[in-house]
C-alpha positions as a Markdown table, in Angstrom:
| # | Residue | x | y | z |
|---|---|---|---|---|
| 1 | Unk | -12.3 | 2.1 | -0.3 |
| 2 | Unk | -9.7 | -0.5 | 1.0 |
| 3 | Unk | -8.6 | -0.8 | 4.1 |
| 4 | Unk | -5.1 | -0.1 | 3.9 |
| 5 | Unk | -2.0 | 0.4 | 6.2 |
| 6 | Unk | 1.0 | 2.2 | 6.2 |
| 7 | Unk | 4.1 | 0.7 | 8.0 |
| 8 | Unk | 6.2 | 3.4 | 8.7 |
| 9 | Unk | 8.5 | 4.9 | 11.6 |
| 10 | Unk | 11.2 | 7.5 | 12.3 |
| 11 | Unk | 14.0 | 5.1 | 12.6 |
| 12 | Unk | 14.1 | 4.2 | 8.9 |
| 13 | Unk | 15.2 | 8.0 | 8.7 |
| 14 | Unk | 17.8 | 7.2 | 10.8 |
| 15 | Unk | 19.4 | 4.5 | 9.0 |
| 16 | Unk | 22.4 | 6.7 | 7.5 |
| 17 | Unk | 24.7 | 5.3 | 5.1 |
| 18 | Unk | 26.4 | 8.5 | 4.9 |
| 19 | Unk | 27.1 | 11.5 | 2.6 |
| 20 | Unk | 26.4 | 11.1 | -0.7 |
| 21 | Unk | 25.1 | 8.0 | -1.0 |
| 22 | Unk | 22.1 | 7.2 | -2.8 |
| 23 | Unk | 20.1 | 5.2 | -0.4 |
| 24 | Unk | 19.9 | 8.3 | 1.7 |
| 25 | Unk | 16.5 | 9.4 | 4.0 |
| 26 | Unk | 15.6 | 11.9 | 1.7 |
| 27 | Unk | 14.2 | 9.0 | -0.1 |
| 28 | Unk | 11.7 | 8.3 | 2.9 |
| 29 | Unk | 11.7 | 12.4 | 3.9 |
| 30 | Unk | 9.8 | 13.2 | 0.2 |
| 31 | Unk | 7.5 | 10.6 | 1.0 |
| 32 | Unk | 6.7 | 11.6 | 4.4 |
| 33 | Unk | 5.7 | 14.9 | 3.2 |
| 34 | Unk | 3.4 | 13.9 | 1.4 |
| 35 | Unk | 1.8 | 11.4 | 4.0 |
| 36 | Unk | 1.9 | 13.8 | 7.0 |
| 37 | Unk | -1.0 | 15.7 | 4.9 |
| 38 | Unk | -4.1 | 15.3 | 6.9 |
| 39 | Unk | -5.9 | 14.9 | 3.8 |
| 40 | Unk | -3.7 | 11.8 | 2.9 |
| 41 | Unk | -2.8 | 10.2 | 6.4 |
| 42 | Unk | -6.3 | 10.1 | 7.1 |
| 43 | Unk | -7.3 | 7.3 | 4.4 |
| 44 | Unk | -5.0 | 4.6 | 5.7 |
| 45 | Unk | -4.1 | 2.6 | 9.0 |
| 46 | Unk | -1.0 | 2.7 | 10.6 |
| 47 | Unk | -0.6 | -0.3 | 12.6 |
| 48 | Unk | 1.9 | -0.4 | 15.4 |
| 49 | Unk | 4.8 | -3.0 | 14.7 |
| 50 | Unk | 8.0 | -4.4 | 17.0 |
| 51 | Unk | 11.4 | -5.3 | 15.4 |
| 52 | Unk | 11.7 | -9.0 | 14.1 |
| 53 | Unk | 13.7 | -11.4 | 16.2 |
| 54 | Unk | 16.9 | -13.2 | 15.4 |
| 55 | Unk | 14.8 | -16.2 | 15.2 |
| 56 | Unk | 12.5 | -14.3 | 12.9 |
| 57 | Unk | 15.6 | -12.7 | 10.6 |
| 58 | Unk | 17.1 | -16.5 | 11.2 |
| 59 | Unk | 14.6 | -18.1 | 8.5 |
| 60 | Unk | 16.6 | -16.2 | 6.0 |
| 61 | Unk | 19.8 | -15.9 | 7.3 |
| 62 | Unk | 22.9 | -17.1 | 8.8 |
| 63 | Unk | 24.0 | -16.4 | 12.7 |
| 64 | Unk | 27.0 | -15.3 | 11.0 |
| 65 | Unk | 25.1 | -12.6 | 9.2 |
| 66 | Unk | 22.6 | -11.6 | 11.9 |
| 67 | Unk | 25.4 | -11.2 | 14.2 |
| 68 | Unk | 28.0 | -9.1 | 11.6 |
| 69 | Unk | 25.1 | -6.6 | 11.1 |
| 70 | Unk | 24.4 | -6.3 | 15.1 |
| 71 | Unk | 27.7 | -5.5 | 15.5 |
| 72 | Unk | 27.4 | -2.6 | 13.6 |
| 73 | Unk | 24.6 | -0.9 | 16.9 |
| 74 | Unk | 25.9 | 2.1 | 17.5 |
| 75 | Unk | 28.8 | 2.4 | 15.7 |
| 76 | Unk | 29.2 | 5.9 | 14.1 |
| 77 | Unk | 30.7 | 4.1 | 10.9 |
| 78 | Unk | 30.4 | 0.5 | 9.3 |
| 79 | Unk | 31.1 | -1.3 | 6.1 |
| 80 | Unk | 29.2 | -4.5 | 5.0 |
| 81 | Unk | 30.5 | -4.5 | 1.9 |
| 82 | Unk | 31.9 | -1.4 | -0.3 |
| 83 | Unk | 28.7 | -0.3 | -1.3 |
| 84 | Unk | 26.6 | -0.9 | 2.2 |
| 85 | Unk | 27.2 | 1.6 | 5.0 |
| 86 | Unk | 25.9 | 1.5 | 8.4 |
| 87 | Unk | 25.4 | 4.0 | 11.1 |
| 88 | Unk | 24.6 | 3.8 | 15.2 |
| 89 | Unk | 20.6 | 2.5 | 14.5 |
| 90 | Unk | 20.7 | 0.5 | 11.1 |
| 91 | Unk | 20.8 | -2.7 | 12.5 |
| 92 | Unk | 17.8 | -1.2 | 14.7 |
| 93 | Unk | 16.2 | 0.1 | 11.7 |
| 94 | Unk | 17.2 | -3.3 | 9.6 |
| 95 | Unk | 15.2 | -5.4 | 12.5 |
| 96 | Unk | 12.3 | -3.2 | 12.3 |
| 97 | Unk | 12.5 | -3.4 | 8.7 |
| 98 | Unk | 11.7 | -7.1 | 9.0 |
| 99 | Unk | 9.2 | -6.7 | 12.0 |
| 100 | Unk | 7.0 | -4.1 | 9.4 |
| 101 | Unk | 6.6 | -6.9 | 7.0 |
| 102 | Unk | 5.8 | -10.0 | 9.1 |
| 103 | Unk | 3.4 | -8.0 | 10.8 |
| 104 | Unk | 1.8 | -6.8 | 7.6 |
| 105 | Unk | 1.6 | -10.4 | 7.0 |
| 106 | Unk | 0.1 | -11.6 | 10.1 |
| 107 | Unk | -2.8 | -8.8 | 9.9 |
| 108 | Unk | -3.4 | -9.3 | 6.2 |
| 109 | Unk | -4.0 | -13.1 | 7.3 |
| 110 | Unk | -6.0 | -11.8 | 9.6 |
| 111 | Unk | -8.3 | -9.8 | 7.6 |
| 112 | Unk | -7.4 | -6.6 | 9.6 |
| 113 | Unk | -6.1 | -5.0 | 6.7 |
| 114 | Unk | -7.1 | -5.7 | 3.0 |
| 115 | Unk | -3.4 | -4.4 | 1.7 |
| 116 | Unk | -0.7 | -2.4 | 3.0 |
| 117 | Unk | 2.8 | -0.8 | 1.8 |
| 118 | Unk | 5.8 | -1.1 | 3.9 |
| 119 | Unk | 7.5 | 2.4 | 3.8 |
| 120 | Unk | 10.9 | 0.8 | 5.5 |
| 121 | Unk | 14.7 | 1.3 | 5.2 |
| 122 | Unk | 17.1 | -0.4 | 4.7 |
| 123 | Unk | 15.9 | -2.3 | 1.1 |
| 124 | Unk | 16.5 | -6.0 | 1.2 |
| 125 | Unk | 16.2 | -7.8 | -2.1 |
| 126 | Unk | 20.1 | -8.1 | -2.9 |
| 127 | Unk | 20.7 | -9.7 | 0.6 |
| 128 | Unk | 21.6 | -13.2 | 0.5 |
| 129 | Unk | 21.7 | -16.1 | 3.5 |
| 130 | Unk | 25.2 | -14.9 | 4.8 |
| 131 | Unk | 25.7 | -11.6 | 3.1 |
| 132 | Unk | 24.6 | -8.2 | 3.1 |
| 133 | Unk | 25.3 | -6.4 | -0.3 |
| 134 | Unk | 23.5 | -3.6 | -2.7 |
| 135 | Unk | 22.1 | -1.2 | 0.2 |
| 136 | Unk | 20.5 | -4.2 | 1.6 |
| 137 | Unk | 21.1 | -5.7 | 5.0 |
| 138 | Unk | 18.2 | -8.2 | 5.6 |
| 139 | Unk | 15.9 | -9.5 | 2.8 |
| 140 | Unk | 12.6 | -7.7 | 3.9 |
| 141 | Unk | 10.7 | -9.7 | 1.4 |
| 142 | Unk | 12.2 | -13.0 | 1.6 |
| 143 | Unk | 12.0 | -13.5 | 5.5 |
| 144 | Unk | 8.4 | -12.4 | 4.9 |
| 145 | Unk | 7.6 | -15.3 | 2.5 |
| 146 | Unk | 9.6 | -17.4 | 4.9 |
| 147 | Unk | 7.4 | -16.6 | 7.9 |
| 148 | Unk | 4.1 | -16.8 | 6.4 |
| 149 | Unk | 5.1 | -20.6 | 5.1 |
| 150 | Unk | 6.7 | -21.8 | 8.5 |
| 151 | Unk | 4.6 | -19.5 | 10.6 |
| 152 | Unk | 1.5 | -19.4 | 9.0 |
| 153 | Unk | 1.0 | -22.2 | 7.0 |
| 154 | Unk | 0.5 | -21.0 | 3.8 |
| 155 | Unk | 2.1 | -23.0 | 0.8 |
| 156 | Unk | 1.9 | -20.5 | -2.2 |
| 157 | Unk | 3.3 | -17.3 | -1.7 |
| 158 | Unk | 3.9 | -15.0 | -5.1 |
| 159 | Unk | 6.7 | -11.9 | -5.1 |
| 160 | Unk | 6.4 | -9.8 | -7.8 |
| 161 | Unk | 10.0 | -7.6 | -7.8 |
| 162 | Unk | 10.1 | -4.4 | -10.2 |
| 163 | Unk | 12.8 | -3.0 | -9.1 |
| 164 | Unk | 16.0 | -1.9 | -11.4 |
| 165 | Unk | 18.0 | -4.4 | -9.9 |
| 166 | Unk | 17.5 | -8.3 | -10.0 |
| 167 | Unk | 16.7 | -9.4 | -6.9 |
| 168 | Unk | 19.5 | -11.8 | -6.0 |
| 169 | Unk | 19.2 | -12.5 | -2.8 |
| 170 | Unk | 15.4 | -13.3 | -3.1 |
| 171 | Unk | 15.8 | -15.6 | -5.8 |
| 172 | Unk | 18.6 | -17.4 | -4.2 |
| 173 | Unk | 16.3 | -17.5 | -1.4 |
| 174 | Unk | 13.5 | -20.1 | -3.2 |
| 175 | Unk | 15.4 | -21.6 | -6.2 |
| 176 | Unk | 14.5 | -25.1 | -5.1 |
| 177 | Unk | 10.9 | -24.0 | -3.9 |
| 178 | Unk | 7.3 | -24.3 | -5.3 |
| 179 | Unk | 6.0 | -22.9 | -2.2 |
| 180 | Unk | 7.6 | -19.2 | -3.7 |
| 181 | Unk | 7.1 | -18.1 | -7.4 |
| 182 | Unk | 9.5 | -15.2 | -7.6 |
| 183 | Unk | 9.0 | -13.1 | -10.9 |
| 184 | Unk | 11.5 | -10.3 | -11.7 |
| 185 | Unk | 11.8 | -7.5 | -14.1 |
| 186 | Unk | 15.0 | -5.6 | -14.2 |
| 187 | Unk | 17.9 | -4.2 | -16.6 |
| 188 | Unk | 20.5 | -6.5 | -17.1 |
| 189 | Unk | 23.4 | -7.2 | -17.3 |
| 190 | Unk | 23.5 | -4.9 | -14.6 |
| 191 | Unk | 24.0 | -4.7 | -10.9 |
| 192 | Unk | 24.3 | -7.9 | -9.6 |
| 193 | Unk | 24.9 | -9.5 | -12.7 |
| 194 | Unk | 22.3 | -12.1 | -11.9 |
| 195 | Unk | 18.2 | -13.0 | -13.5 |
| 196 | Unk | 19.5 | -14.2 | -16.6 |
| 197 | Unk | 16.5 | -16.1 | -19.0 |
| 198 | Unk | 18.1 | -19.0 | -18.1 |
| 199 | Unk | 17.7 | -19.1 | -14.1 |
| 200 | Unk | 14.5 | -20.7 | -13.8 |
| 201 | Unk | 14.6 | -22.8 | -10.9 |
| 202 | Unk | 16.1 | -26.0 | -10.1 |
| 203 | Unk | 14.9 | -29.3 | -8.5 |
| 204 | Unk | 11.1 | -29.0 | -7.4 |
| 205 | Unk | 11.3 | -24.9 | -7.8 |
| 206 | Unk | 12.2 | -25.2 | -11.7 |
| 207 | Unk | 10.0 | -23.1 | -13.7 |
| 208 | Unk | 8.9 | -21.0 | -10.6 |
| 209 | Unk | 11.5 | -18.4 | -10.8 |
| 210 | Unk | 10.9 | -15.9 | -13.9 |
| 211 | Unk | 13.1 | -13.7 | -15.1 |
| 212 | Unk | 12.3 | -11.0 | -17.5 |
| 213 | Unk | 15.6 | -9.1 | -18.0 |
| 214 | Unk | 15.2 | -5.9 | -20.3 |
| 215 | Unk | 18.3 | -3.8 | -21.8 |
| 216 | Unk | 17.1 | -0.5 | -20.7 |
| 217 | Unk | 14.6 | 2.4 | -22.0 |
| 218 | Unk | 11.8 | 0.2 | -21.5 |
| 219 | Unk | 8.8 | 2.4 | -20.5 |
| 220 | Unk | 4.7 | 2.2 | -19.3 |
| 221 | Unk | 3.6 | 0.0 | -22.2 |
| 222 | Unk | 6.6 | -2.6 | -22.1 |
| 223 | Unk | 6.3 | -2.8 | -18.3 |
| 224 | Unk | 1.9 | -3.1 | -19.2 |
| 225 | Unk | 3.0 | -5.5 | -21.6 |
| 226 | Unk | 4.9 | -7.6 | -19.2 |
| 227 | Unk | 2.3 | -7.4 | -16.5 |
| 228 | Unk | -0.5 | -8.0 | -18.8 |
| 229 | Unk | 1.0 | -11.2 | -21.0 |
| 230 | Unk | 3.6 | -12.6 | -18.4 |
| 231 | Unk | 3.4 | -11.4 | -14.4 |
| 232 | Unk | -0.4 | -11.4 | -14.3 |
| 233 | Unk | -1.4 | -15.0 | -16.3 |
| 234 | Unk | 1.2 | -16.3 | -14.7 |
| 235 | Unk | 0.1 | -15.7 | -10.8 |
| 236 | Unk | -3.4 | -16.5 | -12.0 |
| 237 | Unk | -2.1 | -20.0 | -13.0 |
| 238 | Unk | -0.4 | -20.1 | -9.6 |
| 239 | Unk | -3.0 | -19.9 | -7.7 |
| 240 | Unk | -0.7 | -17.8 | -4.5 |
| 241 | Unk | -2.4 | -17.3 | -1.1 |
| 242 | Unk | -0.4 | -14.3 | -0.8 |
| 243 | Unk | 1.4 | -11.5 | -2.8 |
| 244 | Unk | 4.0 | -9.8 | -2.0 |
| 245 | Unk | 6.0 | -7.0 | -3.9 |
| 246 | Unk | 9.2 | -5.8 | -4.4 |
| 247 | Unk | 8.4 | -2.3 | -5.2 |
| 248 | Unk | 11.7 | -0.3 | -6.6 |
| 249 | Unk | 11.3 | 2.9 | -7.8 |
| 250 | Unk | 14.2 | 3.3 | -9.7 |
| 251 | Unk | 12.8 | 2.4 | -12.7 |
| 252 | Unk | 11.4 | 5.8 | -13.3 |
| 253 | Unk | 12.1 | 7.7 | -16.3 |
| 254 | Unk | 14.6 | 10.3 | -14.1 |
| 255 | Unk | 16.3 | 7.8 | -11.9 |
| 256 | Unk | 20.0 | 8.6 | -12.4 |
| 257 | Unk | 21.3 | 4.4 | -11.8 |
| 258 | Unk | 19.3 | 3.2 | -14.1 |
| 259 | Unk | 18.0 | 3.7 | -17.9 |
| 260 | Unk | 14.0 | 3.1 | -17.6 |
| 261 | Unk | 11.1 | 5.1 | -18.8 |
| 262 | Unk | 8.4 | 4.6 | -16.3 |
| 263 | Unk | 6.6 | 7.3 | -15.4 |
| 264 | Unk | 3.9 | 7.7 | -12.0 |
| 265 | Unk | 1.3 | 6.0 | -14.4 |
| 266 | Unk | 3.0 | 3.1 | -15.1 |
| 267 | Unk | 3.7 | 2.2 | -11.3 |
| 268 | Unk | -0.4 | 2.6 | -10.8 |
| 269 | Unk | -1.0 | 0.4 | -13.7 |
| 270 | Unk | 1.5 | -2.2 | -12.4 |
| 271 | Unk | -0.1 | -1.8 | -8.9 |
| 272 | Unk | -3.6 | -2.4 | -10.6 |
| 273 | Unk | -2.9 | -5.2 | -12.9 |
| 274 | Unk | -1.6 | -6.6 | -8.7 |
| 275 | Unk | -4.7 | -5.3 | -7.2 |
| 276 | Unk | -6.8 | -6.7 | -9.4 |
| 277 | Unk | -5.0 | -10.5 | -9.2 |
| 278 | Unk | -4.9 | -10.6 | -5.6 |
| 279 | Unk | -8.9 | -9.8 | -5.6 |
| 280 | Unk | -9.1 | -12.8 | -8.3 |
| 281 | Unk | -6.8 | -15.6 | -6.4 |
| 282 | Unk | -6.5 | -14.5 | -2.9 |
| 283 | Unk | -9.0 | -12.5 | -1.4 |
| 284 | Unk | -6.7 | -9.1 | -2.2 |
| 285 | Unk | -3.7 | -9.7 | 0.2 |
| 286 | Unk | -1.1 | -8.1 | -1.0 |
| 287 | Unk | 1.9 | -6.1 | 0.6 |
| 288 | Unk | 3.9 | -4.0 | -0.9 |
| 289 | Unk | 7.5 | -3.1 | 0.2 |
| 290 | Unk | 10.0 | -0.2 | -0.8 |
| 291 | Unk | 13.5 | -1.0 | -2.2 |
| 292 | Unk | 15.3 | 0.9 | -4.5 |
| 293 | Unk | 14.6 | 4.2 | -6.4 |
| 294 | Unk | 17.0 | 7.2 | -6.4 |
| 295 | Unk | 14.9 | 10.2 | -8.1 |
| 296 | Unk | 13.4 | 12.0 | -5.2 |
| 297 | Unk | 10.4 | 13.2 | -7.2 |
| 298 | Unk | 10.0 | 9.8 | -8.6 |
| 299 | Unk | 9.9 | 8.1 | -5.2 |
| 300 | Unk | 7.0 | 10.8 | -4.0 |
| 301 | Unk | 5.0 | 10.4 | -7.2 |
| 302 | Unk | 5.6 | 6.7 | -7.8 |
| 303 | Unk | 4.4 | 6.1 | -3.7 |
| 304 | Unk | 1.3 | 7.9 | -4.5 |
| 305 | Unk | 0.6 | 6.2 | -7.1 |
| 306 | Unk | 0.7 | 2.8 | -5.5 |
| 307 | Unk | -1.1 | 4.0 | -2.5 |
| 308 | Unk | -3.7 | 5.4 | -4.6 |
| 309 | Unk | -4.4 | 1.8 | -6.3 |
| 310 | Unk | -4.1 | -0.2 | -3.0 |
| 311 | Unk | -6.7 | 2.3 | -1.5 |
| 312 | Unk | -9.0 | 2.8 | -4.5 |
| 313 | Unk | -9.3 | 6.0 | -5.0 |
| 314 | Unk | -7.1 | 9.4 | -6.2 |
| 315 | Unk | -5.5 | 10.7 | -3.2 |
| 316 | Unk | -5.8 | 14.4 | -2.4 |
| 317 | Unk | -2.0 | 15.4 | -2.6 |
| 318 | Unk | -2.7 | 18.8 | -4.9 |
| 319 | Unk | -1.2 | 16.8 | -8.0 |
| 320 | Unk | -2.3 | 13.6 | -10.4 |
| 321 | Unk | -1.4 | 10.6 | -8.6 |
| 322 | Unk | -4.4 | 8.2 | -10.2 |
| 323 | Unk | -4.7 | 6.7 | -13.5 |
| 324 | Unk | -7.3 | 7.7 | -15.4 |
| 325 | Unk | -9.8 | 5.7 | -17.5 |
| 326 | Unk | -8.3 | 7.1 | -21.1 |
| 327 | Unk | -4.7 | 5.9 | -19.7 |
| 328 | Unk | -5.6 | 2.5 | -18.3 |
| 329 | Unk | -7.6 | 1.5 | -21.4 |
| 330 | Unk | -4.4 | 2.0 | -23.2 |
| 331 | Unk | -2.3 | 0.9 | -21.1 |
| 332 | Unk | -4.4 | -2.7 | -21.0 |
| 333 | Unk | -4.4 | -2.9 | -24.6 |
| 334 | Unk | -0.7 | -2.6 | -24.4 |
| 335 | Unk | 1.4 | -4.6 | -27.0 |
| 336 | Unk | 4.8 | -3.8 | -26.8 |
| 337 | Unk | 7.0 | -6.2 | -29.7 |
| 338 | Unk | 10.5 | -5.6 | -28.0 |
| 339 | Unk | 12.4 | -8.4 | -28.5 |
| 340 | Unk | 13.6 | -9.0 | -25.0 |
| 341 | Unk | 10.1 | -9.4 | -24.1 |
| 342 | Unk | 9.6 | -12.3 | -26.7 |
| 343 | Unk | 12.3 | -13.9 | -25.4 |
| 344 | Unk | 11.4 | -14.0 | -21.7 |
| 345 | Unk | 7.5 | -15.1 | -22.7 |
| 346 | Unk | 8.8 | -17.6 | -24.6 |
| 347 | Unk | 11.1 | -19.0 | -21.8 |
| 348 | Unk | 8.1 | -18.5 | -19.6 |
| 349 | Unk | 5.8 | -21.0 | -21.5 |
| 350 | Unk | 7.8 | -23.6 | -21.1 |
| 351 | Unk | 6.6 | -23.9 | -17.5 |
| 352 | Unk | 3.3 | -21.7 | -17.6 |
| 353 | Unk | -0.1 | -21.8 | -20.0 |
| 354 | Unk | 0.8 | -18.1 | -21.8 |
């Protein structure tokens, strides 16, 4: 089995962006449930973890930004933008967010842990350099790539986003980079309006951001077929020292902001195909990271079924969270012929041997 951690702490249930709103702690709470089972907590690590400095948050960022969000300490109420709400500890939450995945970094570097999942709130793909937006008030993921290039060295980093939304702020983040290939599935048009085909890169990061935008009611064998003829060949070309995911669960076939079809299977496939390229290029270091996802059931199966490929083995949660042999033979022989699949592999070879 791997040796896999868990970042996880009760202030991420404490980041409240108020009643009736989607990104809510339920999302986390459903989760928890499941990992406070002996017979689950007791296959993973749980590293201890400190909240990320504005230096840290600052690779990303503006001062401007980092100091609009700490205003927001302890304030019963706060408005970043009209769909991003604070409460007293999200910017306590938001900084811990961050310190979860540089540490996951640091210790996967390390060869403490062979992979790990981030279990954090708030999500942080839509936040750009001087703006929070879309739930988000750091970029988790992006800061993380930052810090293991300027803090660690490493020149290759790979995110892999599979969120509903297009990740905005990440891909603003690299768009003149090779150091970061950024790949993204997600419906579009649709919130943010950006990850057109066309938004490839410019300058020395041309052709290392890919975009795969899909219409809607795309399900396990488009998102297989995606992984299998695009995401995967594509990082093994790359060559990345590092993977980290975007993993958005609102892709799921019940998730009522978006229109997908994925069901827990599909996230364990996607999770494999990841698995199994970060054993092939970089020694398995990979760290997952929770954004979006909106259907409580699908955020407790889909996070079982991730942590059940990053450990290797079915988790004992008294339901099917592993994929089994039938289902992953198919799922690898996966040929989906939607068009907006075409489209995006064709894009994708202009830059990349598919």
């Amino acid at each position: 089995m791997h040796k896999t951690a868990i970042f996880r702490d009760p202030l991420f249930i404490d980041h409240d962006p108020g009643f009736d709103h989607p990104e809510s702690p339920q999302r986390l709470k459903v989760i928890n449930e499941v990992l406070d089972r002996e017979e689950v907590k007791s296959c993973f690590l749980y590293p201890d973890f400190t909240p990320a400095s504005h230096k840290i948050i600052g690779l990303n960022h503006s001062s401007a930004l980092m100091n609009r969000v700490a205003e927001t300490a302890g304030k019963i109420f706060d408005a970043l933008d009209p769909d991003t709400k604070t409460s007293p500890d999200s910017y306590a939450a938001a900084t811990l967010a961050v310190g979860a995945l540089t540490k996951g970094v640091d210790l996967l570097l390390e060869g403490e842990i062979d992979n790990g999942f981030a279990f954090v709130r708030p999500p942080g793909h839509h936040a750009e350099h001087d703006r929070s937006m879309g739930f988000c008030l750091f970029n988790n993921v992006a800061v993380a790539a930052h810090y293991a290039i300027n803090h660690c060295g490493l020149k290759k980093v790979m995110i892999v986003d599979w969120d509903l939304h297009h990740g905005n702020g990440t891909q603003h983040s690299f768009y003149d980079s090779d150091k970061v290939l950024y790949v993204s599935t997600h419906q579009f048009p649709y919130y943010p309006g950006t990850g057109d085909l066309s938004e490839t890169g410019k300058g020395k990061g041309e052709g290392y951001t890919v975009n795969i935008p899909l219409p809607g009611y795309q399900g396990d064998v488009d998102y297989a077929t995606i992984f299998n003829d695009i995401v995967v060949p594509v990082g093994r070309e790359y060559q990345p020292e590092l993977i980290l995911v975007s993993c958005g669960f609102d892709i799921y076939r019940d998730d009522p902001l978006g229109s997908m079809e994925v069901t827990a299977e599909g996230f364990a496939y996607l999770t494999r195909c990841l698995v199994n390229l970060a054993k092939e290029v970089c020694g398995g270091k990979l760290l997952v990271t929770l954004e979006g996802g909106y259907d409580l059931n699908g955020q407790r199966d889909g996070a079982m079924a991730v942590l059940s490929e990053l450990y290797g083995a079915a988790l004992d949660t008294g339901y099917s969270t592993n994929l089994g042999d039938s289902r992953a033979a198919e799922l690898t022989a996966a040929k989906s012929v939607h068009p907006a699949i075409d489209q995006a592999r064709n894009v994708a070879k202009r830059f990349w041997k598919l």
